[in-house]
N, C-alpha and C positions, 0 to 999 in steps of 0.2 A: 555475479549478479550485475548486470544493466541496470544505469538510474538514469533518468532523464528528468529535469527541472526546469519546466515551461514555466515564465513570469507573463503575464498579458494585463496591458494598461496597469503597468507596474516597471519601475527602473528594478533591476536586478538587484539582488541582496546575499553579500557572500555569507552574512550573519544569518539571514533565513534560509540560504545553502546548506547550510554546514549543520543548522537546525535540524533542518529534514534529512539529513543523512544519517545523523543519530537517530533520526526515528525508526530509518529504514533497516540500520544495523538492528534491530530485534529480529528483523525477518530471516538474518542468516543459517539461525539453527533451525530453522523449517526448511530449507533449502540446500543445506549442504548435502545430501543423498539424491539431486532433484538430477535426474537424467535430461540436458539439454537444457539452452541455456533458459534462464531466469530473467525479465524487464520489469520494473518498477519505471510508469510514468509521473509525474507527478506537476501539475498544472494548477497554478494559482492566479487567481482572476481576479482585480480590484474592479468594483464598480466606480466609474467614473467621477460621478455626480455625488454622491454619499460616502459614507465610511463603511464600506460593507465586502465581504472577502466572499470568494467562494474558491476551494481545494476539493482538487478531484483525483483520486490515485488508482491507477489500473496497476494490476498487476495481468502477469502472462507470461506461462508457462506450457510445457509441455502437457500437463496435466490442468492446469488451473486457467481461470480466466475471470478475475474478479475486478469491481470497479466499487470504489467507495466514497462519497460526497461529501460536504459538510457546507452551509452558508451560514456566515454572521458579520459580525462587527468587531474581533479581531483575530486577527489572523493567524497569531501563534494556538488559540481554544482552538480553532479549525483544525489547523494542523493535526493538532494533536485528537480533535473529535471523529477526522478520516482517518488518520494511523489507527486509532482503537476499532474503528468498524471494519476495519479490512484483519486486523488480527485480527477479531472472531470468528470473519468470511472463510479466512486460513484454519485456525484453531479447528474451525467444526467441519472444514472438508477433510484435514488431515484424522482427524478423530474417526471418522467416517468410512477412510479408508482402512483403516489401521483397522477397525470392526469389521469391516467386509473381508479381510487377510485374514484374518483371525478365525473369521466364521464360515472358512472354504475348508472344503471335509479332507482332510490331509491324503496324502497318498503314503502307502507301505513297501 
């Protein structure tokens, strides 16, 4: 699996790194059967002027193509508010799939 960790109008942070890579390890077991490779973006934006974050995480796959936002005032609720919207984005395509496999009239 591809990660990539955009900081903007923000100094880098190995602690918020390392953060978000533990997020992203959940996604492993959805993707270890994934034909071709797997990208997790993951961009984090401070507003300048205020205390205000916005995290934006794409994923993108051979099959998938999801993106999940979250804005507030800090930045690890963020995190952690676009890691949970992107599992369910996952969660309910995978489920989705696994019913449509499931519900093709088998051959003999």
């Amino acid at each position: 699996m591809n990660r990539k960790i955009t900081f903007r109008s923000m100094d880098h942070s190995d602690i918020i790194e390392n953060y978000i890579n533990k997020k992203l390890d959940k996604f492993d077991k959805f993707f270890k059967d994934e034909q071709g490779p797997v990208s997790f973006e993951v961009v984090l934006e401070a507003h300048r002027i205020k205390n205000y974050f916005i995290v934006e995480v794409r994923l993108q796959s051979r099959e998938y193509n999801f993106v999940a936002q979250a804005e507030g005032d800090d930045m690890y609720t963020m995190i952690d508010e676009a890691e949970h919207k992107m599992m369910q984005q996952v969660s309910r395509a995978k489920e989705k799939r696994i019913h449509e496999i499931d519900s093709q009239p088998k051959m003999k």
